[in-house]
C-alpha positions as CSV (number, residue, x, y, z in Angstrom):
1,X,0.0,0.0,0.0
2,X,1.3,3.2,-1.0
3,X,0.6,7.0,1.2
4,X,-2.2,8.0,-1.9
5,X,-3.5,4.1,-1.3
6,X,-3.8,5.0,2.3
7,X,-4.9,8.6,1.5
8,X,-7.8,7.5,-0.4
9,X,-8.9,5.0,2.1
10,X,-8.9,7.5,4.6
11,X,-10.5,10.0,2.4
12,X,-14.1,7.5,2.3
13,X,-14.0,6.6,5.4
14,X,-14.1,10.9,6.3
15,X,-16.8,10.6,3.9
16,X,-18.9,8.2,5.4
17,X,-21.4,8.2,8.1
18,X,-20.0,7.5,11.9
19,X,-22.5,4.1,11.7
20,X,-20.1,2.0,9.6
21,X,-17.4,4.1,10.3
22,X,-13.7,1.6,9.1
23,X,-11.8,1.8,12.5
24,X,-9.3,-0.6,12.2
25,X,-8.8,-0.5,8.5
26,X,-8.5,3.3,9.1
27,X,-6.1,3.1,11.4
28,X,-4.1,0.6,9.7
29,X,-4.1,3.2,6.5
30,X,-3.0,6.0,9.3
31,X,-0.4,3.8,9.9
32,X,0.8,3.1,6.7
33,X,0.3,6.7,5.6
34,X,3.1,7.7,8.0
35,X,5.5,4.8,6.9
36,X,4.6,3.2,3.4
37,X,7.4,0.8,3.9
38,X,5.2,-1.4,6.2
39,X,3.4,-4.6,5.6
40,X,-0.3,-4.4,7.5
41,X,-0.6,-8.2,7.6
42,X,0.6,-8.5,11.0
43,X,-2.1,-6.1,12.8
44,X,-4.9,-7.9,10.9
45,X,-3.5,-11.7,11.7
46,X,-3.4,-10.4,15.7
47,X,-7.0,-9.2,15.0
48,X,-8.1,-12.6,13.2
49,X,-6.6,-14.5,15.8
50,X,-8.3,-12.1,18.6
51,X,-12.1,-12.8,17.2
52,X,-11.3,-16.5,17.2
53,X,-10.0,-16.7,20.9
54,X,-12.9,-14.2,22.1
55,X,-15.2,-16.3,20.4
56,X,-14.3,-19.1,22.1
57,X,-14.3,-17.4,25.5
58,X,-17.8,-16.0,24.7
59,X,-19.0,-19.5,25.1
60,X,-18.1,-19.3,28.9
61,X,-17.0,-16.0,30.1
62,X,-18.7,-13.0,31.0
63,X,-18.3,-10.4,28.1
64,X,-15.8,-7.8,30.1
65,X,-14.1,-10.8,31.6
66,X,-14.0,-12.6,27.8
67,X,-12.6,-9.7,26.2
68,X,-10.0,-8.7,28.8
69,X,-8.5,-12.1,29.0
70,X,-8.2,-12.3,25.0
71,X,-6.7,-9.0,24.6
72,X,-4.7,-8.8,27.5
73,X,-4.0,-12.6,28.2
74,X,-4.3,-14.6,24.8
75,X,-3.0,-11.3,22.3
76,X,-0.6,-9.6,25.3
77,X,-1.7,-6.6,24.9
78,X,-0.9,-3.4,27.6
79,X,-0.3,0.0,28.3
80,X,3.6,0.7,27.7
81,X,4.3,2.1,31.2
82,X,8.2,2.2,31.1
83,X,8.5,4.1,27.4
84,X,4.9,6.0,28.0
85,X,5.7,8.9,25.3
86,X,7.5,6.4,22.5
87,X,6.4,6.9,18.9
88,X,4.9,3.5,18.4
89,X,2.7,3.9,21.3
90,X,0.7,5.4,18.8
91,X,1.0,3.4,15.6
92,X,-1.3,0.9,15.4
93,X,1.0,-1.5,13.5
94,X,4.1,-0.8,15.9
95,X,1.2,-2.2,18.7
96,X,0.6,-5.1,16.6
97,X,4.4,-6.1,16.6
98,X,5.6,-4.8,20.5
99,X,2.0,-5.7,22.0
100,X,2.0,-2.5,23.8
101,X,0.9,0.6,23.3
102,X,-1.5,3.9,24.4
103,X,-4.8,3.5,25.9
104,X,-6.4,4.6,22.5
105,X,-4.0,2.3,19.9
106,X,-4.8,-0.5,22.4
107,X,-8.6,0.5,22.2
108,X,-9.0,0.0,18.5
109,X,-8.1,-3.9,19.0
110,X,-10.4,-4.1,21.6
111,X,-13.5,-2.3,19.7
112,X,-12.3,-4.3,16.4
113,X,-12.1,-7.8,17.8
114,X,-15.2,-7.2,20.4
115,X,-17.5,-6.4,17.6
116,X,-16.8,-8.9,15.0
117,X,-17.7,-10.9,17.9
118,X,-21.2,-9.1,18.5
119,X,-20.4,-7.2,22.0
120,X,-21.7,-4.0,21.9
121,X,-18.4,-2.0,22.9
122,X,-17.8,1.4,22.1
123,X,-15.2,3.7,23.2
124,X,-15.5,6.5,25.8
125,X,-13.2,10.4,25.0
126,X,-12.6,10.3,29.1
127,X,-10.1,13.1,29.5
128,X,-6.3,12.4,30.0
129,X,-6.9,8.5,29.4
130,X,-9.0,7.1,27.3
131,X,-11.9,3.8,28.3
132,X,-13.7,1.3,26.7
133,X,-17.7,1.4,27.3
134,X,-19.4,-2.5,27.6
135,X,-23.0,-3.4,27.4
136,X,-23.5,-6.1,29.8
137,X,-26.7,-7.8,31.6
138,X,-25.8,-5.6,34.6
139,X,-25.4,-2.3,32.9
140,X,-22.8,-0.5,30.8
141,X,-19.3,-1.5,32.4
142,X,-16.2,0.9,32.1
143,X,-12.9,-1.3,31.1
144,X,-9.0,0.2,30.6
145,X,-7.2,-1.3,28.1
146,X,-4.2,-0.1,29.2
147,X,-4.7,-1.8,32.7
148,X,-5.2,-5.1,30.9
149,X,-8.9,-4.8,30.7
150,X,-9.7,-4.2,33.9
151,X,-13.1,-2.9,35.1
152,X,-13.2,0.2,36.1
153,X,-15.7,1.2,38.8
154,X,-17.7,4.2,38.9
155,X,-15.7,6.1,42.2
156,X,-12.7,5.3,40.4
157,X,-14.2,7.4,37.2
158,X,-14.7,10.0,39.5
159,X,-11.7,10.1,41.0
160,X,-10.0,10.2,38.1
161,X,-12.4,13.2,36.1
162,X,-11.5,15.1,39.7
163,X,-8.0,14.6,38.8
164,X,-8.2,15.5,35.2
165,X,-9.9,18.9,36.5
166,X,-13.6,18.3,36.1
167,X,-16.0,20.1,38.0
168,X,-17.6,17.8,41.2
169,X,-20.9,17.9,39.7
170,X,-19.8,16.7,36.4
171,X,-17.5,14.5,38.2
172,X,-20.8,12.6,39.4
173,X,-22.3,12.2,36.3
174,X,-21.4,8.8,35.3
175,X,-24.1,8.9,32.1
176,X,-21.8,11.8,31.1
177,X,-18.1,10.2,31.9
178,X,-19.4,7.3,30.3
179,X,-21.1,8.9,27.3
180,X,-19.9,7.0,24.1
181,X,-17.8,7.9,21.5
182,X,-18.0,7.6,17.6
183,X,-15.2,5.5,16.0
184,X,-13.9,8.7,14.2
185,X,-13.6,10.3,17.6
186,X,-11.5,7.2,18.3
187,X,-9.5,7.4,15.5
188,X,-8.9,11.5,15.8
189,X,-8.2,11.2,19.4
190,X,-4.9,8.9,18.1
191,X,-3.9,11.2,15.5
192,X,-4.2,14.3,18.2
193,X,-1.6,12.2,20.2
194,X,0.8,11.4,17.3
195,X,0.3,15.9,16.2
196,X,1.0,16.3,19.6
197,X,4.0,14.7,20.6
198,X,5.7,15.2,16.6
199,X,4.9,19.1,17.7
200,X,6.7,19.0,21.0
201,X,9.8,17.1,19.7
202,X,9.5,19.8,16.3
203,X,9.4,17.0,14.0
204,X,7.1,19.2,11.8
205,X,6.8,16.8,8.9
206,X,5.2,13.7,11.0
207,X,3.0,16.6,12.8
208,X,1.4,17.8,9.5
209,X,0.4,14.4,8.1
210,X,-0.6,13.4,11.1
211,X,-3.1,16.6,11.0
212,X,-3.6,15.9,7.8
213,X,-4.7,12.9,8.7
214,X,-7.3,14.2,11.0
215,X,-8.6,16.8,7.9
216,X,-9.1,13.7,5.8
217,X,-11.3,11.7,8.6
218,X,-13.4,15.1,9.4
219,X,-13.1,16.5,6.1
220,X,-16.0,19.2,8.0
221,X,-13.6,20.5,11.0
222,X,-11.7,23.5,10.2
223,X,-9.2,22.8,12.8
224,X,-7.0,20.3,11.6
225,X,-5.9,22.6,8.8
226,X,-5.1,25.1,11.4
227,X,-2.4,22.7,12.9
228,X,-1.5,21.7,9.2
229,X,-0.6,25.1,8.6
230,X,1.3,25.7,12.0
231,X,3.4,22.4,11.1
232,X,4.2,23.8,7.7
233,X,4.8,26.8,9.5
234,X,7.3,24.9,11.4
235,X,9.5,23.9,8.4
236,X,9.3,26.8,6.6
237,X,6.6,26.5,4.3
238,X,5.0,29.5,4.1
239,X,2.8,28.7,0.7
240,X,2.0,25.7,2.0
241,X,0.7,27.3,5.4
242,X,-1.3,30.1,3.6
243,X,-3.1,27.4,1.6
244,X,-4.1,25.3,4.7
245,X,-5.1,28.7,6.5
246,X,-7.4,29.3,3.8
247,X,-8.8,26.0,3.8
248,X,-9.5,26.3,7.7
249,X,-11.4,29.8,7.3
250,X,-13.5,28.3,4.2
251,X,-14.6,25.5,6.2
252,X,-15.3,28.0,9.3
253,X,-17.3,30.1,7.1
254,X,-14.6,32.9,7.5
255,X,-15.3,33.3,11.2
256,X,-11.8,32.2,13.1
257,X,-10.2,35.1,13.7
258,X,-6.9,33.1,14.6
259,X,-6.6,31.8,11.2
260,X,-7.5,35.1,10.4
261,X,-4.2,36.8,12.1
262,X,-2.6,33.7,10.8
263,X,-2.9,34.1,7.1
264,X,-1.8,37.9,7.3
265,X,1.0,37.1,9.4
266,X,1.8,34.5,6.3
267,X,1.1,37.0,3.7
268,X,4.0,39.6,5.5
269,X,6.4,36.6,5.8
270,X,6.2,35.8,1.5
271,X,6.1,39.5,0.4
């Protein structure tokens, strides 16, 4: 698969609806977009091999206690907790080879595997870690896959939106810690980490495709072309910053005054 291969795959999933939103083929073009050289087969082998172990399990295993055991017992999956900020965290094929990974990378296995197998799972945007939402007979049940999929009760999801600076009353609200998330949500919330830690290390080229990345799955948000344009920005590509500032203030309908600023500052820069 080549970047335009992976560009285009990206480009109809952005176009479809968030029902039969692609996830893991999605991420596995993300992937591939940032490093053509890589073959994909292994991350969809660990996730054939995770629907047949789950399957089995289903037959006599609670659902959270089924897919915790295949993802983090059968496939090995974790949270990296000794090289927390390392690139591959975030690449969904680099999981697939070192087994470990960020809450979110891990998450797309889990969602993958635990649908294909019929579980209503969905993921949950908690802030500064992200959870996995499961339908059970008791109720929906919080699980961490970076924790191994362990269940996580409600106090702890309190204590932890506390921590992360909620409000107390919002804090309480599990139907709103809980509240699920749409697979492209998912997918954006891994390309926000990738932008993020590219940007703080001034790797500017992996920070604009992975915004660009982010344009292509919510071709509607202005904001990823805002970061486009910083990362260009960032290496000296002025043109190519004007272009993505204009882009962000046509799909805002002219109204961000940042990008605003931004584009004039671009326009002293080039003349």
């Amino acid at each position: 698969m080549t970047r335009d291969d992976a560009e285009q795959i990206l480009i109809q999933a952005g176009q479809g609806g968030d029902e039969d939103f692609p996830l893991l083929e999605a991420a596995i073009a993300c992937a591939i977009h940032e490093d053509p050289a890589r073959d994909p087969q292994a991350a969809w082998a660990l996730a054939e091999t995770g629907v047949a172990r789950l399957t089995e399990r289903l037959t006599r295993e609670s659902p959270e206690e089924a897919l915790a055991e295949t993802l983090a017992g059968d496939l090995r999956l974790t949270g990296d907790l000794l090289t927390y900020e390392h690139p591959d965290n975030a690449d969904i094929l680099a999981v697939a080879e070192r087994r470990k990974g960020l809450p979110v990378a891990l998450g797309v296995y889990y969602l993958h595997i635990a649908r294909k197998c019929h579980l209503t799972v969905q993921g949950v945007d908690f802030p500064g870690h992200f959870l996995l939402r499961v339908e059970t007979l008791e109720g929906p049940m919080a699980l961490d896959p970076f924790s191994e999929g362990r269940v996580v009760l409600p106090s702890e999801l309190t204590r932890r939106a506390l921590h992360a600076g909620l409000t107390p009353n919002v804090a309480d609200r599990l139907d709103r810690l809980m509240a699920p998330a749409p697979d492209r949500a998912v997918l954006i919330r891994l390309q926000n980490n990738i932008f993020a830690r590219a940007s703080a290390a001034r790797d500017f080229p992996r920070a604009e495709r992975a915004a660009l990345r982010r344009a292509l799955i919510d071709p509607a948000d202005h904001r990823p072309w805002l970061d486009v344009a910083a990362a260009r920005e960032g290496q000296g590509a002025l043109a190519g910053a004007l272009q993505a500032l204009t882009r962000a203030s046509a799909l805002d309908g002219g109204a961000t005054l940042a990008a605003r600023a931004a584009r004039e500052r671009m326009r002293m820069k080039l003349n």
